[in-house]
Kinemage of the C-alpha trace (Angstrom):
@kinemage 1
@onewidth
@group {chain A} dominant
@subgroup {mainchain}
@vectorlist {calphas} color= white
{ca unk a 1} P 15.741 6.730 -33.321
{ca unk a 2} L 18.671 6.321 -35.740
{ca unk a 3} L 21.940 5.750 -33.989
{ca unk a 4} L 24.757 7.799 -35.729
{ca unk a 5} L 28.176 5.984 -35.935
{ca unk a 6} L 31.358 6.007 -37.957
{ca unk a 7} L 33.035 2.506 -38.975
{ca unk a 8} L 36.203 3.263 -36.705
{ca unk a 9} L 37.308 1.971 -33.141
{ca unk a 10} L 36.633 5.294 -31.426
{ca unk a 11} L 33.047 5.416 -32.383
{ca unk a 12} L 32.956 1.406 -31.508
{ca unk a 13} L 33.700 2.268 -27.904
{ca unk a 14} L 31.317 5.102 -27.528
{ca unk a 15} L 28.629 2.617 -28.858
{ca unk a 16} L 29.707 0.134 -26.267
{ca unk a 17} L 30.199 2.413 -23.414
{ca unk a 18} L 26.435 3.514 -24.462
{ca unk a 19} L 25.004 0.036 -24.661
{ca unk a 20} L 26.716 -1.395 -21.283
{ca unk a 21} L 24.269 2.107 -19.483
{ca unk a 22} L 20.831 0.752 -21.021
{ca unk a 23} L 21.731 -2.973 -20.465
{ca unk a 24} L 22.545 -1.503 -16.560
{ca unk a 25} L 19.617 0.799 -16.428
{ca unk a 26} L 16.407 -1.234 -17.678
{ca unk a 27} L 16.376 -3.460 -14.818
{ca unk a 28} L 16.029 -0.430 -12.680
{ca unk a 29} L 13.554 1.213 -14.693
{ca unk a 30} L 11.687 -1.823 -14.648
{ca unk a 31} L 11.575 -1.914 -10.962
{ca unk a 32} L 10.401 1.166 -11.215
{ca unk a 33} L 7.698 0.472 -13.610
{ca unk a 34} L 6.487 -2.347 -11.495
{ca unk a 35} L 6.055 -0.713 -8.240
{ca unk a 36} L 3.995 2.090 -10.321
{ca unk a 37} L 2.133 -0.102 -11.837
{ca unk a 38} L 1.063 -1.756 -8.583
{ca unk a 39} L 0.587 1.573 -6.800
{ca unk a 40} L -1.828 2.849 -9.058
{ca unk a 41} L -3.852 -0.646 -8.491
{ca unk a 42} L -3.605 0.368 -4.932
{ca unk a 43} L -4.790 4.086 -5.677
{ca unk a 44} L -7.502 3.031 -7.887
{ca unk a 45} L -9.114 0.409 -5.041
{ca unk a 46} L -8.724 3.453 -2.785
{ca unk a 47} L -10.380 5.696 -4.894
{ca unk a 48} L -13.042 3.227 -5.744
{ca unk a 49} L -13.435 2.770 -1.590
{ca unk a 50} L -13.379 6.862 -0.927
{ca unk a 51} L -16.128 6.433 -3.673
{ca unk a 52} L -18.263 4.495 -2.205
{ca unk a 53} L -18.046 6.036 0.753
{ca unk a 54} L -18.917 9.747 -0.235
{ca unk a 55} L -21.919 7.489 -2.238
{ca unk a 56} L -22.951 6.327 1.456
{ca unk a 57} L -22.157 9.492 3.080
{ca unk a 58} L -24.502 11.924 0.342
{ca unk a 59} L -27.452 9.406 0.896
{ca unk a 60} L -27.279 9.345 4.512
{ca unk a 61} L -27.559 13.465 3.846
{ca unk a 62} L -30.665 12.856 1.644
{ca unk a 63} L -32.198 10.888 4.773
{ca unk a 64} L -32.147 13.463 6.334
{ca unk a 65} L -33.124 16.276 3.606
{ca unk a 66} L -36.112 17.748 5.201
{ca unk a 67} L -34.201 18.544 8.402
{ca unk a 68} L -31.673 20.291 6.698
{ca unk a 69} L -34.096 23.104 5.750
{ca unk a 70} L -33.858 23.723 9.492
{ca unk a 71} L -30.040 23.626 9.788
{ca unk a 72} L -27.734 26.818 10.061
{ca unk a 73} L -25.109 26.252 7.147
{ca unk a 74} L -22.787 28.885 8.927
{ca unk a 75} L -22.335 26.873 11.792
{ca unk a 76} L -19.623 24.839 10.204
{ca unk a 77} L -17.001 25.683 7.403
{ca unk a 78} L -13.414 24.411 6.720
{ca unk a 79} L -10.962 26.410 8.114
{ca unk a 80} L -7.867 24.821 7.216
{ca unk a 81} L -6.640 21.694 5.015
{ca unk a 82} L -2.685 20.717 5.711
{ca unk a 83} L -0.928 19.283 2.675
{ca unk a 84} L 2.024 16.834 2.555
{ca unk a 85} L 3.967 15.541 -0.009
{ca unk a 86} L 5.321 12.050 -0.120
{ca unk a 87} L 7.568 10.418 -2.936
{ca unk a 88} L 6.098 7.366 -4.283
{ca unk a 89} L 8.449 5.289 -6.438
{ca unk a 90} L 10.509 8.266 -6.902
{ca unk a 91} L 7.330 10.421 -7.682
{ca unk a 92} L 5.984 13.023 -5.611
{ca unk a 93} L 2.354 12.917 -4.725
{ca unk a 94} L 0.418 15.639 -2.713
{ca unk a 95} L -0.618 14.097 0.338
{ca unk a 96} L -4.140 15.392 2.532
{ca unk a 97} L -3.007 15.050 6.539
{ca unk a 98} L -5.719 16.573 8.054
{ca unk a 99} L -8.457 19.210 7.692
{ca unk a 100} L -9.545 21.702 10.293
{ca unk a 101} L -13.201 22.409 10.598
{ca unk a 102} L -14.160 25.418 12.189
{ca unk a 103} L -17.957 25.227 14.393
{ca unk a 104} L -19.851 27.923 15.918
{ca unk a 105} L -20.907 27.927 18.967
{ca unk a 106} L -24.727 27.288 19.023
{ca unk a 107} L -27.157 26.331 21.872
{ca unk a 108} L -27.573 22.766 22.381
{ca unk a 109} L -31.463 23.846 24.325
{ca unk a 110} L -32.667 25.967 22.123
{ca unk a 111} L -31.196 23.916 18.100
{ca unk a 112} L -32.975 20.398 17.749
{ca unk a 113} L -31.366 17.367 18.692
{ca unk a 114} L -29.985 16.163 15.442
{ca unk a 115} L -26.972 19.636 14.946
{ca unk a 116} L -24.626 17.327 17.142
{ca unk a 117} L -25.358 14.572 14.761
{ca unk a 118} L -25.504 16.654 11.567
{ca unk a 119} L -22.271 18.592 11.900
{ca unk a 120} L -20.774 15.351 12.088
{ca unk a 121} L -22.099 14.154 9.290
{ca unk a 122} L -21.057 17.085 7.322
{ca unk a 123} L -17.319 16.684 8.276
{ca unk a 124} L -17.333 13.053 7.342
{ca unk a 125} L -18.859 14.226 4.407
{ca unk a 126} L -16.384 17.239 3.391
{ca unk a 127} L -12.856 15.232 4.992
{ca unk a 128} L -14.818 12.129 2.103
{ca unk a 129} L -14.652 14.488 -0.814
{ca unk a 130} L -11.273 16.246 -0.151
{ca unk a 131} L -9.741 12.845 0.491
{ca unk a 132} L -11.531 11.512 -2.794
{ca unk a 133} L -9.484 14.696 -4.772
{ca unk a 134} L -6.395 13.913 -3.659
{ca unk a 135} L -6.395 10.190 -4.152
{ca unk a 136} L -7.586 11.775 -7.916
{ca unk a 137} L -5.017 13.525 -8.136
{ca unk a 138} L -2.156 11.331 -6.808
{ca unk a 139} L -3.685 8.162 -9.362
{ca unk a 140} L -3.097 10.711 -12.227
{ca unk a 141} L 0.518 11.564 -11.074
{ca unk a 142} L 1.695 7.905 -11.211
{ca unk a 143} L -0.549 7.407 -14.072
{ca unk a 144} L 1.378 9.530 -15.950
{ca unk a 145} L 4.715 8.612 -14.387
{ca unk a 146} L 3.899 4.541 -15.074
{ca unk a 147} L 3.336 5.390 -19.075
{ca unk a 148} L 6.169 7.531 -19.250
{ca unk a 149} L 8.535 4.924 -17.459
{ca unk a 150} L 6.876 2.045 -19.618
{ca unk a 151} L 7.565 3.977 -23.140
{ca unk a 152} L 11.096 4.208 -21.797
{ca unk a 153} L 11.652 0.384 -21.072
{ca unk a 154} L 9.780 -0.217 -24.467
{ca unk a 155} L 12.584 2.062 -26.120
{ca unk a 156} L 15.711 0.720 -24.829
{ca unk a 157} L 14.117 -2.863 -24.601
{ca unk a 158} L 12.836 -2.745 -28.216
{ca unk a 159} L 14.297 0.106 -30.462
{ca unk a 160} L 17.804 1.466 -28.487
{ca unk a 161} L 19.604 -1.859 -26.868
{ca unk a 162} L 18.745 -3.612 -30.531
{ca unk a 163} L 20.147 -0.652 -32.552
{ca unk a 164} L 23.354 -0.276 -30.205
{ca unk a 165} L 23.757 -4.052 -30.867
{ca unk a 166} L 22.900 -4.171 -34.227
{ca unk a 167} L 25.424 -0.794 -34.927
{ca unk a 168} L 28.282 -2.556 -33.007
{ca unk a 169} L 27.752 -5.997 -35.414
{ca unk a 170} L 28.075 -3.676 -38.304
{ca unk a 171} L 31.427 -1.770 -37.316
{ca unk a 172} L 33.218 -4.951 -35.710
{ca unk a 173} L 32.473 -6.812 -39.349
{ca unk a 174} L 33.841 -3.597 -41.422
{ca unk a 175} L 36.874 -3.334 -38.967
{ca unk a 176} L 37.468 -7.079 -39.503
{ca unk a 177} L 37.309 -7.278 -43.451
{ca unk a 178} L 39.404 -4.356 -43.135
{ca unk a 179} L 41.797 -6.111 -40.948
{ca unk a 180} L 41.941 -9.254 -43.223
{ca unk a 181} L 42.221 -7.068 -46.581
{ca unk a 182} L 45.115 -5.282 -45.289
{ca unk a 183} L 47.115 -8.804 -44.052
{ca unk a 184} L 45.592 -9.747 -47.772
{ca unk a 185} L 47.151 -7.184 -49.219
{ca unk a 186} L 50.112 -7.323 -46.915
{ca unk a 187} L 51.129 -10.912 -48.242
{ca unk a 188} L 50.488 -9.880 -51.801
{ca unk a 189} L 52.927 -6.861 -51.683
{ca unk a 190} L 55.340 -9.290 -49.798
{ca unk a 191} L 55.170 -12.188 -52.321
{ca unk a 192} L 55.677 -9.295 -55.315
{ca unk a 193} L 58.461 -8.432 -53.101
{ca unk a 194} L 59.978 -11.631 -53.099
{ca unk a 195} L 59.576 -12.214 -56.506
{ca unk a 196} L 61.318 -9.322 -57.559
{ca unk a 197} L 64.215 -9.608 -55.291
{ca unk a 198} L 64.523 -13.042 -57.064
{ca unk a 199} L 64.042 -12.189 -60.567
{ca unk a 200} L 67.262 -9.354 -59.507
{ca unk a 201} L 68.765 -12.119 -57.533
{ca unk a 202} L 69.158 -14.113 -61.481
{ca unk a 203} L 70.266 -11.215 -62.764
């Protein structure tokens, strides 16, 4: 990014007054980038749990595979999931509060013994995977949010505070060499001045 400025005072303050808001605003937007950065380490060790769970949960369902030939897959469905939002270092992230399962009503004489047990399992096994997508898609959110906020330190820390700094250098030395070859040519006029008025003074 190429800073524009003009060697005069007016463009000197605008530089400065632009400089003095990134020098004020990295520290923040490092604070910012830290806490993502250690919230997606939290969201990927949660994923990586929900993981292995579902992983326990589908083999404990392949135990019991030859029952399920025998089970009535209507009995149970989700009827609701409620959503939530929450902000996470100033990034919102959709949030899974609870889901509702709806059952049938079946016959606890007449369906084998295991239903109780395997409608259970099912809704550990469904609440698992739901849970699982929105950790998913809450690591991808601050994913995203941690790179953007890191290319943003990496510009003012590396390309925008240097330029400002390096632009100011620039028009304070022009100002100043223009400052002393004005007083130069200041005391030049004056001595040619002088010199005259005493070369008429002879006269």
């Amino acid at each position: 990014m190429a800073i524009k400025y003009q060697y005069n005072k007016t463009s000197l303050q605008q530089l400065e007054k632009q400089l003095k808001v990134r020098v004020r605003t990295l520290p923040i937007i490092k604070n910012k980038e830290s806490a993502l950065r250690m919230e997606v380490k939290r969201c990927k060790a949660e994923a990586k749990e929900l993981e292995e769970r579902l992983e326990k949960g589908i083999q404990n369902y392949e135990a019991m595979f030859a029952l399920w030939n025998e089970f009535d897959a209507t009995l149970i469905k989700v009827k609701d999931v409620h959503l939530g939002v929450k902000k996470i270092a100033g990034v919102r992230v959709p949030l899974l509060e609870n889901v509702d399962f709806e059952t049938r009503p079946f016959c606890l004489f007449n369906a084998p013994k295991w239903y109780v047990d395997g409608i259970h399992l099912l809704k550990d096994l469904a609440n698992t995977a739901l849970e699982h997508e929105f950790v998913d898609a809450k690591l991808n959110l601050l994913e995203h949010a941690r790179k953007k906020t890191t290319q943003k330190v990496n510009l003012f820390e590396k390309v925008q505070i240097p330029g400002f700094q390096d632009a100011l250098r620039k028009i304070k030395r022009f100002l100043e060499d223009e400052e002393n070859l004005s007083k130069s040519s200041q005391k030049i006029l004056k001595s040619l001045q002088e010199k005259r008025k005493e070369v008429e003074d002879d006269h």
